[in-house]
C-alpha positions in Angstrom: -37.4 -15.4 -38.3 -36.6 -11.8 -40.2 -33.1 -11.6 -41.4 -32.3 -8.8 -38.7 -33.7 -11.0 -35.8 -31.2 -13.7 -37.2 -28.6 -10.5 -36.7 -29.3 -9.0 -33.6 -29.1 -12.5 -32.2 -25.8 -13.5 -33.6 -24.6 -9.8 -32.5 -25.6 -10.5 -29.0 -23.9 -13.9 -28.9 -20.9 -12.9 -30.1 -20.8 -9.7 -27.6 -21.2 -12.5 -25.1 -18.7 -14.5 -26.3 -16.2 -11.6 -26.6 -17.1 -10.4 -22.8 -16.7 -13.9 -21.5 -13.6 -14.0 -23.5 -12.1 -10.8 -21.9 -13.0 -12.1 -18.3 -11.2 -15.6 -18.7 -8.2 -13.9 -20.2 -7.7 -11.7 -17.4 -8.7 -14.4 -14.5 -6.7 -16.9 -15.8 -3.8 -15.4 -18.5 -3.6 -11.8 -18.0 -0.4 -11.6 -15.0 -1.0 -9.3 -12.0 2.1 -8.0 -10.7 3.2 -8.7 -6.7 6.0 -7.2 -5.2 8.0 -8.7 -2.7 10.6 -6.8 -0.9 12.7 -9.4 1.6 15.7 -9.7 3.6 19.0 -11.2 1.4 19.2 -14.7 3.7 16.1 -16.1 1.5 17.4 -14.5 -1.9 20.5 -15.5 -1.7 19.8 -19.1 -0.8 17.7 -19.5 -3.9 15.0 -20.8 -1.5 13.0 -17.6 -2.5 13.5 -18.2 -6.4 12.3 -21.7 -6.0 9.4 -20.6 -4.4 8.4 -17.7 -6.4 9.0 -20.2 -9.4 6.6 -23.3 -7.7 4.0 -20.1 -7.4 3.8 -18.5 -10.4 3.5 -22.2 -12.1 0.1 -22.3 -10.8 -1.1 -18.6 -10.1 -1.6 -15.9 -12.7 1.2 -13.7 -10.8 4.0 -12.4 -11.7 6.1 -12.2 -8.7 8.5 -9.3 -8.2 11.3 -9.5 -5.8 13.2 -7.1 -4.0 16.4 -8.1 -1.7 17.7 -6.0 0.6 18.4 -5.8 4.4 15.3 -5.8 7.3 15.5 -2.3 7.5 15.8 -0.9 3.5 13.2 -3.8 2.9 10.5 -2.1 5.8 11.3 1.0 4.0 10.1 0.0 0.3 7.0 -1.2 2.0 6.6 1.9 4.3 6.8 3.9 0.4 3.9 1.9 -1.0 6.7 0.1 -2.9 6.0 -3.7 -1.9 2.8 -5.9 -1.1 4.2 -8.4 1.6 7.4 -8.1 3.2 9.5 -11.3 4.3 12.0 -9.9 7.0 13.4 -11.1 10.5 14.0 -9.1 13.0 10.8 -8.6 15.3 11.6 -5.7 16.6 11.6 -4.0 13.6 8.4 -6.1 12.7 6.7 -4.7 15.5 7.0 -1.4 15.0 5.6 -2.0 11.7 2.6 -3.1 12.9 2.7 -0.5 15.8 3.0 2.3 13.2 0.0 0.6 10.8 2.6 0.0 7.9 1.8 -4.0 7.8 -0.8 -6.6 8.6 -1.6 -10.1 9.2 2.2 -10.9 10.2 2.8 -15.3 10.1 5.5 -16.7 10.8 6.8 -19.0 8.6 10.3 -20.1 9.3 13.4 -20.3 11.3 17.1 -21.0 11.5 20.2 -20.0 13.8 22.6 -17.5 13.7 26.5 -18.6 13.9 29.5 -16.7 14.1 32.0 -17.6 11.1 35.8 -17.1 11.3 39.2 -18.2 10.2 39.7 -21.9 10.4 42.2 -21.7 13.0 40.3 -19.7 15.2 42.9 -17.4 16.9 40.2 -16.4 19.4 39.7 -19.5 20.2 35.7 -19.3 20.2 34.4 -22.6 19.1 32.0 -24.2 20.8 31.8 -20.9 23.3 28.1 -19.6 24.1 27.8 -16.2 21.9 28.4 -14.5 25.5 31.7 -15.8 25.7 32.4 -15.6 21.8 32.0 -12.3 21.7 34.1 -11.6 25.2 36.9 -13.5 23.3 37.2 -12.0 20.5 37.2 -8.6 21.9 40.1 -9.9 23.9 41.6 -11.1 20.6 41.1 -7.9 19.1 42.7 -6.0 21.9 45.6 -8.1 22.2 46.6 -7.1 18.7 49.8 -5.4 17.8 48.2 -3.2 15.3 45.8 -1.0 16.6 46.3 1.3 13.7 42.8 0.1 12.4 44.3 -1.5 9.0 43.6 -4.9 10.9 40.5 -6.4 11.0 38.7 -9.2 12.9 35.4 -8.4 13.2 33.2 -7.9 10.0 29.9 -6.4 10.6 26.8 -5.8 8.0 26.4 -2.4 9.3 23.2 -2.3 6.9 20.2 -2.0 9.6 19.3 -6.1 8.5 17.9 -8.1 10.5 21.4 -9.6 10.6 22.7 -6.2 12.0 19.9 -5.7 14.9 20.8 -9.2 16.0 24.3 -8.3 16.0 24.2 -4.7 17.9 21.8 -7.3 20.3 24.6 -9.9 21.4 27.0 -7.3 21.6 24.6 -5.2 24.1 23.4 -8.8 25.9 27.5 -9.6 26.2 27.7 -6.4 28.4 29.0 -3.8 26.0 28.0 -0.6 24.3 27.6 -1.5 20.4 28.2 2.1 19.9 31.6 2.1 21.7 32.3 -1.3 20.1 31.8 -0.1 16.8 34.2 2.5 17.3 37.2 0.0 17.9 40.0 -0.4 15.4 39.4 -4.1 15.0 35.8 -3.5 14.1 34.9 -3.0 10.5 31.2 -2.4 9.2 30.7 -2.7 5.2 27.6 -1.6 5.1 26.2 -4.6 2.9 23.9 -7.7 2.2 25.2 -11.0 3.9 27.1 -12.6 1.0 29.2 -9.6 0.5 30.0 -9.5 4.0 30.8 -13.4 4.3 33.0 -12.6 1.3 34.9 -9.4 3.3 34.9 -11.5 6.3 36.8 -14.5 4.8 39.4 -12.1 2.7 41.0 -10.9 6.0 40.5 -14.1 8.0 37.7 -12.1 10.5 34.9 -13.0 12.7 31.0 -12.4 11.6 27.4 -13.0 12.3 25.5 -15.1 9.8 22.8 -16.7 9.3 23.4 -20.8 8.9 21.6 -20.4 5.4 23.7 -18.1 3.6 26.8 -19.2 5.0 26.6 -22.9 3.8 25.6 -22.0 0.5 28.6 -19.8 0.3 30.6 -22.5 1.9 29.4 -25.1 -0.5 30.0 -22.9 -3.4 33.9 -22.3 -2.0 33.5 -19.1 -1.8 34.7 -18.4 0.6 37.1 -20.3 4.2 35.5 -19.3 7.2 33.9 -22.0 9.0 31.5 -22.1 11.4 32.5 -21.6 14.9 29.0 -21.6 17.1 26.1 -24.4 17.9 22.8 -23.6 18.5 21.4 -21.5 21.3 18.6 -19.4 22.0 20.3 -15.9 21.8 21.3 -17.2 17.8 17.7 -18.2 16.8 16.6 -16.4 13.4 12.9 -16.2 13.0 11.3 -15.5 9.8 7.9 -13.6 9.0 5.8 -12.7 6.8 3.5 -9.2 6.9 1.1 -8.1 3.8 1.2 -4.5 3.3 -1.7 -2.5 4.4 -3.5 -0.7 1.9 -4.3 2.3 4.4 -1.9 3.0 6.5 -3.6 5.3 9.5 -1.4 8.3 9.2 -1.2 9.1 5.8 -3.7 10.4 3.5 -2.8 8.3 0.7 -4.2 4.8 -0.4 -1.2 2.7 -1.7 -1.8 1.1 -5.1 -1.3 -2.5 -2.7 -2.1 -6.1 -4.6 -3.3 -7.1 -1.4 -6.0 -10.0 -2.6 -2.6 -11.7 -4.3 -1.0 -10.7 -1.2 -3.0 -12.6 0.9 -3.3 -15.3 -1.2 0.6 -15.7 -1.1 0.6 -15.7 2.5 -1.8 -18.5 2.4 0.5 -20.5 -0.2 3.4 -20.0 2.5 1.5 -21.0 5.1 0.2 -24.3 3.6 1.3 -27.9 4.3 3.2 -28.3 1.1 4.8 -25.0 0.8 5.9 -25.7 5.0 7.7 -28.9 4.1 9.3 -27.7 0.7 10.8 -24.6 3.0 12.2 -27.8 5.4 13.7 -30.1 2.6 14.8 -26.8 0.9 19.3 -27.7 0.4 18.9 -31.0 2.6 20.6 -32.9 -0.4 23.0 -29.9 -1.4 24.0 -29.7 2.1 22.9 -32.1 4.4 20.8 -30.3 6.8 18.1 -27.8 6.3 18.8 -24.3 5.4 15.7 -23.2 7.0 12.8 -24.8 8.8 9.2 -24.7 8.1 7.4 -22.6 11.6 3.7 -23.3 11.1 3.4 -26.9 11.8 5.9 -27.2 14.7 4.0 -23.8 16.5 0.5 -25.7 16.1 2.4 -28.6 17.5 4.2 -26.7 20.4 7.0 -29.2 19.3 10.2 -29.6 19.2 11.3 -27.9 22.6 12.8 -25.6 23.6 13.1 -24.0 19.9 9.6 -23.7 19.6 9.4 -21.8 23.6 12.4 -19.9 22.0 9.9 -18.8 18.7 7.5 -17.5 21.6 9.8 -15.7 23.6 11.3 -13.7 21.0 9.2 -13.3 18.2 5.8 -13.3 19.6 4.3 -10.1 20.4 1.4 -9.9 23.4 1.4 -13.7 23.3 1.2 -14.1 19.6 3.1 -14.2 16.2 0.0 -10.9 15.6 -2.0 -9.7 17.7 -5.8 -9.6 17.1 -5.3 -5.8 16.2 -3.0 -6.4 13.7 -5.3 -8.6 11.7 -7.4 -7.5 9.0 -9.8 -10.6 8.1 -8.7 -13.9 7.1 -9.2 -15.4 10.6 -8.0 -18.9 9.6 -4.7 -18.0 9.5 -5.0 -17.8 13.3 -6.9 -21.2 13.8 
């Protein structure tokens, strides 16, 4: 063999090697960035962190996160600013679908709603239905001697959250005008995430809305007194989902820069066995009870009842957690 066959060979080989090289690094080492924007109930709990930790441990992705209310957190996505949102308020949820923002929405948790307040109760709510909470405290609040506004009892997020559309709702199902409400001296709105308004709430011995998981980390943490007031009922149940951002949306002429292959690949991971009962077990030895529960298996099930009737009646849209038009491909998610 000539002494520039031996070269061209051994060029060629090491071009090959250098290609393969370059493809395993960036399969395998090189991090793609994925951007979650979510509500504050999952980032503040840590469950998020845990899971973004578990993910990255096994995925070349480095996961981004955004916290913010339902409605800032649809509005990063609705920029091009986020691959998957993780909100709950299906409402809002809808019309992101509606509107061609998001697709392949699963849901992938739940929890309750409670109203917190002072330990001693003065409006005597515990153990009321949230009807009747409500009814009371407005009663409360009208029975004050101060109506100068400098006393508070109800704290609200004001923020457009998830949190906050549940809120106006049980106000509005009670059988008043959350406008009108809003407006009353009692009535204060700070305009912030959940721990900031547990943390208002509990300085002047007020009533909120939170979700179960926030407030018993705060609780455990001592944080803050309030207790919590309300059991479970259907008009309290906090349903959690998941929506990849589409690439496209159908009214704009731009194509968002979307990670939508590691999008997709994160719903899966959410969606799996493994990642269903870590969400379950998430705090159960912190704080003796889940801070959220897993959705998938229990809807596949159709058990326990009523919660998972509940789950159907107010989070499912047409009969389902996404409607065949809201899909784009990966059909096993809806197997």
């Amino acid at each position: 063999m000539q002494i520039w066959q031996k070269l061209l060979i051994t060029a060629t080989l090491a071009t090959t090697i250098v290609i393969a090289g370059t493809f395993t690094y960036f399969n395998y080492f090189a991090k793609r960035r994925l951007i979650i924007a979510t509500t504050t109930s999952l980032y503040d709990t840590g469950l998020l962190d845990q899971i973004e930790r578990n993910y990255e441990a096994t995925h070349p992705v480095d996961i981004n996160i955004i916290s913010l209310g339902t409605g800032a957190t649809i509005q990063v996505a609705e920029n091009g600013d986020a691959d998957i949102v993780l909100v709950h308020s299906p409402s809002l949820e809808l019309n992101f679908l509606e509107q061609g923002w998001g697709v392949n929405r699963k849901i992938v948790a739940y929890n309750f709603f409670t109203i917190v307040g002072p330990e001693n109760d003065p409006a005597g709510i515990k153990g009321k239905t949230a009807n009747d909470a409500l009814k009371a405290i407005v009663a409360y609040g009208e029975s004050l001697d101060d109506q100068s506004g400098v006393t508070k009892i109800w704290v609200s997020r004001g923020d457009n959250s998830g949190t906050h559309t549940k809120e106006k709702n049980l106000w509005t199902a009670a059988g008043y005008n959350f406008n009108e409400t809003s407006k009353e001296p009692w009535y204060a709105s700070v305009d912030s995430g959940m721990g900031g308004t547990l943390n208002v709430a509990s300085q002047k011995n007020a009533y909120t809305l939170s979700d179960i998981g926030t407030f018993l980390k705060f609780s455990k943490e001592g944080s803050i007194s309030s207790v919590a007031l309300l059991t479970e009922e259907k008009s309290l149940l906090n349903v959690y989902s998941v929506m990849a951002v589409n690439q496209t949306p159908p009214h704009t002429n731009t194509t968002y820069q979307i990670n939508y292959a590691d999008s997709m690949d994160f719903i899966k991971y959410l969606v799996s066995a493994e990642t269903q009962q870590f969400i379950t077990e998430f705090g159960k030895a912190d704080y003796d009870q889940s801070l959220f529960i897993g959705a998938v298996q229990p809807l596949k099930d159709n058990a326990p009842q009523p919660v998972v009737q509940w789950i159907k009646d107010t989070a499912f849209f047409d009969g389902a957690e996404c409607p065949p038009q809201y899909r784009n491909e990966y059909p096993e998610l809806y197997t």
